[in-house]
ZAMARGU-4260 file (C-alpha; in steps of 0.2 Angstrom, whole numbers, plus 5000, padded with zeros to 4 digits):
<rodrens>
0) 4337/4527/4473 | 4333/4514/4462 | 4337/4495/4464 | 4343/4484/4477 | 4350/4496/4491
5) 4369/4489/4497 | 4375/4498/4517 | 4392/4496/4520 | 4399/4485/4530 | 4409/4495/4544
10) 4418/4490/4559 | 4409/4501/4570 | 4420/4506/4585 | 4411/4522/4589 | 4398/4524/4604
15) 4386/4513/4596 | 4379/4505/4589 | 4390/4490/4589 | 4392/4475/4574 | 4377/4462/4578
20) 4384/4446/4576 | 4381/4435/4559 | 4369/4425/4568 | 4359/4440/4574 | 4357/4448/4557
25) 4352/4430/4550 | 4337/4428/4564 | 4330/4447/4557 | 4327/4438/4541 | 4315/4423/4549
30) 4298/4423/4544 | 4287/4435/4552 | 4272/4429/4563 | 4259/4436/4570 | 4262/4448/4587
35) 4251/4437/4597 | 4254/4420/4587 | 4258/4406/4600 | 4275/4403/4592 | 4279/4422/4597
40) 4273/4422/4613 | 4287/4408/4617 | 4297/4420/4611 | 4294/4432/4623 | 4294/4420/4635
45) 4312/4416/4632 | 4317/4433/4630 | 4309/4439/4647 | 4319/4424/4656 | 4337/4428/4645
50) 4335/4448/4651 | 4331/4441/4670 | 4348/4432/4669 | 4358/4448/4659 | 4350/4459/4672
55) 4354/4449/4686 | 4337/4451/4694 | 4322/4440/4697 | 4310/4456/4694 | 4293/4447/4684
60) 4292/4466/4675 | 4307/4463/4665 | 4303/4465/4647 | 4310/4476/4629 | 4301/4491/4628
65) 4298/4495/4609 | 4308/4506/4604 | 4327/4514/4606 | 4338/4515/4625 | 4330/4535/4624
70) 4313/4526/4626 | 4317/4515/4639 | 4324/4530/4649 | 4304/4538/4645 | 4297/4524/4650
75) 4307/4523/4668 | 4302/4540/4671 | 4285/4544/4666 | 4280/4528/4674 | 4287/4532/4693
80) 4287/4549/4691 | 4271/4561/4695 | 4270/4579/4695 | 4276/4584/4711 | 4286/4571/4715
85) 4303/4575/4723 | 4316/4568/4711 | 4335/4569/4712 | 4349/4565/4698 | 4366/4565/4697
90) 4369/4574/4680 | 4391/4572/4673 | 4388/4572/4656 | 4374/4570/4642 | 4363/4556/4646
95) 4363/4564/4667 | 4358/4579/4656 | 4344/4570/4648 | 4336/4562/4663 | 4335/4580/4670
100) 4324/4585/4652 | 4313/4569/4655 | 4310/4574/4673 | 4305/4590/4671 | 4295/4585/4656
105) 4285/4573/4672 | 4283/4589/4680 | 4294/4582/4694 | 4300/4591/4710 | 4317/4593/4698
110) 4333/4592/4710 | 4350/4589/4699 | 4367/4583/4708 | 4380/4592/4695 | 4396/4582/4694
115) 4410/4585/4684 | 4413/4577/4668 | 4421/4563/4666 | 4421/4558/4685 | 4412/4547/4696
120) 4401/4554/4709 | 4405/4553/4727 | 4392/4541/4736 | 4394/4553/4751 | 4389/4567/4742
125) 4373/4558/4735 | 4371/4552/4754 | 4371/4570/4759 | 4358/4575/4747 | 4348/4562/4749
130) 4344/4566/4766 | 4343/4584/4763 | 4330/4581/4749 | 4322/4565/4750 | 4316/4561/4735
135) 4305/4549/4728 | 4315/4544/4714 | 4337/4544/4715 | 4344/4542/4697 | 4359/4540/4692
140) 4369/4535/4674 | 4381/4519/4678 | 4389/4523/4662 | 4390/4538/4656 | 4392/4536/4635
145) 4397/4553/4634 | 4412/4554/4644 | 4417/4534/4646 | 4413/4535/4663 | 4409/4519/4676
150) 4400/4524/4689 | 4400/4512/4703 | 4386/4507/4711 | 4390/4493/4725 | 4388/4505/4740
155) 4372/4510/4733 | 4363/4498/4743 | 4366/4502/4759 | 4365/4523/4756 | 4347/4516/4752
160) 4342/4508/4766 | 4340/4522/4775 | 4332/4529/4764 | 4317/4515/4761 | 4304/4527/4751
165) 4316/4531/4737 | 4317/4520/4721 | 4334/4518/4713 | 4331/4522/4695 | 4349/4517/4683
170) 4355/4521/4666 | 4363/4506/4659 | 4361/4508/4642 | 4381/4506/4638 | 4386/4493/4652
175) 4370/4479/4651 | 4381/4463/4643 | 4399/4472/4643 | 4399/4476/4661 | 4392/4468/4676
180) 4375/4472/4681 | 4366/4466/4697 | 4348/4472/4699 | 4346/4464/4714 | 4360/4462/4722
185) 4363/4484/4721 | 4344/4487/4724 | 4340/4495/4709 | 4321/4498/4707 | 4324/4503/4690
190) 4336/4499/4675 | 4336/4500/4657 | 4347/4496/4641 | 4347/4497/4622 | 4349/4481/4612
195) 4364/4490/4600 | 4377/4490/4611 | 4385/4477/4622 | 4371/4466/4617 | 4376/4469/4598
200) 4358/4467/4592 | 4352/4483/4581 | 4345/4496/4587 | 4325/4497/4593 | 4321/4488/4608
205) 4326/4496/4627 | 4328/4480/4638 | 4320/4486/4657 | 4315/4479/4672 | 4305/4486/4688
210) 4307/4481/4705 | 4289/4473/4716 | 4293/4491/4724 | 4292/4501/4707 | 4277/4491/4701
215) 4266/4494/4718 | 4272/4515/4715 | 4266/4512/4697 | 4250/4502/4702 | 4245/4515/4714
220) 4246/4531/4704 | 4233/4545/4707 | 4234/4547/4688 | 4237/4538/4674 | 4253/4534/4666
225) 4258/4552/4654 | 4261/4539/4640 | 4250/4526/4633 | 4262/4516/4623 | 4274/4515/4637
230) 4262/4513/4651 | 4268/4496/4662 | 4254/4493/4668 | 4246/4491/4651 | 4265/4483/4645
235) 4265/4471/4659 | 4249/4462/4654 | 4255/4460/4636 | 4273/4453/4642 | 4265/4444/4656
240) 4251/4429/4655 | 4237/4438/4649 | 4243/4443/4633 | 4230/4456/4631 | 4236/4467/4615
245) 4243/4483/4618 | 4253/4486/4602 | 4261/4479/4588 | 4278/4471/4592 | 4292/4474/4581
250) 4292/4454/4576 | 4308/4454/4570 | 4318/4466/4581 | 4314/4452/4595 | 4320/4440/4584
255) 4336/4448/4583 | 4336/4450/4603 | 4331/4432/4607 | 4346/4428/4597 | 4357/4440/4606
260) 4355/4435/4622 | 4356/4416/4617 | 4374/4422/4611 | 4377/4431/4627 | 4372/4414/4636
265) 4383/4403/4627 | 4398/4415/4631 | 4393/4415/4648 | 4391/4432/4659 | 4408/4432/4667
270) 4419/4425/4651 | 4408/4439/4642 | 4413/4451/4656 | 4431/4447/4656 | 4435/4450/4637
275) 4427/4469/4639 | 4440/4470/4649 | 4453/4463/4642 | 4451/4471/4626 | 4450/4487/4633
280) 4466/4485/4646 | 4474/4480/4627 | 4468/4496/4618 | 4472/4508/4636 | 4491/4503/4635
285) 4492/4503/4614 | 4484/4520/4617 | 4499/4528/4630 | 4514/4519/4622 | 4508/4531/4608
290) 4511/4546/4618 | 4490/4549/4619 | 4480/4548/4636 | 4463/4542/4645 | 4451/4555/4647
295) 4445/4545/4663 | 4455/4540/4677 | 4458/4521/4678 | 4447/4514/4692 | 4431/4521/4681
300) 4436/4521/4666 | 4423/4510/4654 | 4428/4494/4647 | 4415/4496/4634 | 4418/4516/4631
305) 4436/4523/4629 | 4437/4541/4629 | 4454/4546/4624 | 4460/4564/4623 | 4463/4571/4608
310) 4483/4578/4604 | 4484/4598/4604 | 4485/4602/4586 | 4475/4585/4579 | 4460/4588/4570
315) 4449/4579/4577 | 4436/4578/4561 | 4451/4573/4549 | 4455/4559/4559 | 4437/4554/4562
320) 4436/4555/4541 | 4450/4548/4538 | 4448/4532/4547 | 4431/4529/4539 | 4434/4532/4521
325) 4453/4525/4522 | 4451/4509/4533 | 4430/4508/4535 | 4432/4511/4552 | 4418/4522/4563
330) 4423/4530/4579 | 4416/4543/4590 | 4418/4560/4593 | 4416/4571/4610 | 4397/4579/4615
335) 4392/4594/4622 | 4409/4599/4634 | 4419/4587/4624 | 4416/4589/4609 | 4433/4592/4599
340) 4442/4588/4615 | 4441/4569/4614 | 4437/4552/4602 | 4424/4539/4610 | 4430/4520/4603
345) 4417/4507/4607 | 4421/4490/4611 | 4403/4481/4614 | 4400/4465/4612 | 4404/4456/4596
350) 4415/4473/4592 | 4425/4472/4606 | 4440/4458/4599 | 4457/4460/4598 | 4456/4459/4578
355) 4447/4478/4581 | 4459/4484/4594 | 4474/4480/4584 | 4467/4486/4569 | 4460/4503/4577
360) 4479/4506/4584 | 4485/4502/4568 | 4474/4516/4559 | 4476/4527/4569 | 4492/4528/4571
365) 4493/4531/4553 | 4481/4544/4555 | 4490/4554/4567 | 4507/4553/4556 | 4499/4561/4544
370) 4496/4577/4554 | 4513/4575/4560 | 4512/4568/4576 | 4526/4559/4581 | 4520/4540/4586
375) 4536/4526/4587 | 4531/4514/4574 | 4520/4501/4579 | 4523/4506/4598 | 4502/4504/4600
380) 4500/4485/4594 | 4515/4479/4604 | 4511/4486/4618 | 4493/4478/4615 | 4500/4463/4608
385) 4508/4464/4626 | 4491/4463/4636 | 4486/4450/4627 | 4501/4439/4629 | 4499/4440/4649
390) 4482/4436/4648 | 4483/4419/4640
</rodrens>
């Protein structure tokens, strides 16, 4: 490659990550400082206090781990997690599968809850098995990117209070900024993001928080912390006032993120909430007056993550093709179980608009005419344009 390199500017509608608004991009061109300059330690200051408010927690361990949502889950686990300890998680699709990897990796007591695919789990069942198994550690995936999945978790709190000696680890990598999330309120001991998808800030940072009850598990270890890098109680006193160096942060990638969550609250939390799902209830009903269908039944379906079912006969990598090289647009396609069997369309944060959905049920409908599916003309944006109409 030679000369100035030019990425092309997609509408990314696919499972992350999402568009970074204008204003994002421009703050990753600022000047770079010094990791420990005074002007950047205000910076982390602010970003600490912005995650607190996106999290919905007062939790003074709430920080962006360096690195992607994969290293936030790593750093959940290997920093409550010891050999030996009992640990249970719900597993009903990839990411659940991937919590079970990192657990075994801790050299846990491994117990996994199996659920099926593309549901929610039961709160009694994990109730049952809490009692049964009584673990150290419960987690649990609040949305499930492979499938589209919601799993609520406002019962949570009081299955735990019988249980006082497990800590509530969370997986809300696709829902922080898009969905609510109240770390407090639920009891969740543990919870972390990625910055590239509701958030709409590139990928490399894992926004997470841990709980007074996490932080007095992690302080009182019999060993240390697997992993030195992600080590909280070495990452706390960088993040917190002593400042004492534990690695070079990525400058500009919290540039981008201090710019993020201003935009998230300028929008506010609950106006930001409420066009997920306005957007998504839009896209839903363009989606069925198509003759298509939901892989998720409504009450859990993710406002951020549509999973729609992909047409006997439709091939599913020519309509994925078609819409990027044709109309520039990137969406998803099924994982593991589902791969071939559904198509993942984001709507995070600065993606999620009704210019996107309209345009999305636009190409695709011209998409699916060309494999001969029958689709009424313009059935999907009317019946959008509908949703919107109500809402205003």
């Amino acid at each position: 490659m030679t000369g100035e390199f030019h990425p092309p500017a997609r509408i990314l509608m696919g499972p992350g990550p999402s568009n970074a608004d204008p204003r994002v991009l421009l703050a990753m061109a600022k000047p770079l400082v010094g990791h420990l300059d005074p002007e950047f330690i205000k910076i982390m200051d602010n970003i600490k206090g912005l995650l607190e408010y996106v999290f919905a927690t007062q939790n003074v361990q709430t920080l962006p781990i360096s690195g992607t949502g994969s290293a936030g889950m790593e750093a959940a686990f290997v920093n409550v997690v010891e050999p030996g300890d009992r640990v249970l998680v719900c597993a009903n699709g990839v990411f659940g599968e991937r919590m079970v990897d990192v657990a075994e990796r801790c050299g846990a007591n491994l117990r996994t809850l199996s659920g099926a695919w593309g549901q929610p789990f039961d709160p009694a069942v994990i109730e049952e098995e809490l009692r049964t198994f009584q673990p150290k550690v419960l987690a649990i995936v609040h949305a499930e990117t492979s499938t589209g999945v919601l799993q609520p978790l406002e019962e949570f709190p009081k299955i735990l209070k019988k249980h006082p000696d497990t800590l509530l680890l969370v997986d809300a990598v696709t829902s922080l900024g898009g969905h609510p999330v109240k770390v407090d309120e639920w009891g969740i001991d543990i919870c972390y993001s990625g910055t590239q998808k509701c958030l709409s800030c590139p990928p490399g940072l894992a926004p997470i928080t841990f709980s007074p009850r996490a932080m007095a598990k992690i302080e009182g270890r019999a060993k240390k912390v697997q992993s030195l890098y992600l080590d909280m109680n070495m990452l706390g006193k960088y993040w917190a006032s002593e400042r004492k160096y534990h690695h070079t942060a990525p400058v500009s990638m919290n540039y981008a993120l201090l710019e993020a969550l201003r935009i998230v609250r300028e929008e506010g939390l609950e106006s930001r909430y409420e066009r997920h799902r306005r957007n998504h209830l839009a896209l839903v009903a363009g989606i069925e007056a198509m003759r298509l269908s939901m892989f998720v039944e409504k009450p859990y379906r993710l406002w951020s993550l549509n999973a729609v079912r992909i047409p006997e006969g439709i091939d599913d990598a020519k309509v994925r093709r078609r819409l990027l090289e044709e109309y520039n647009l990137e969406i998803g396609g099924g994982l593991g179980l589902l791969t071939g069997k559904i198509w993942r369309v984001g709507l995070m944060g600065y993606s999620s608009s009704e210019t996107n959905v309209l345009y999305f049920l636009t190409a695709l409908e011209q998409a699916l005419r060309e494999q001969g599916f029958e689709v009424a003309r313009g059935a999907g944006i009317t019946a959008a344009k509908e949703v919107y109409s109500r809402a205003q």
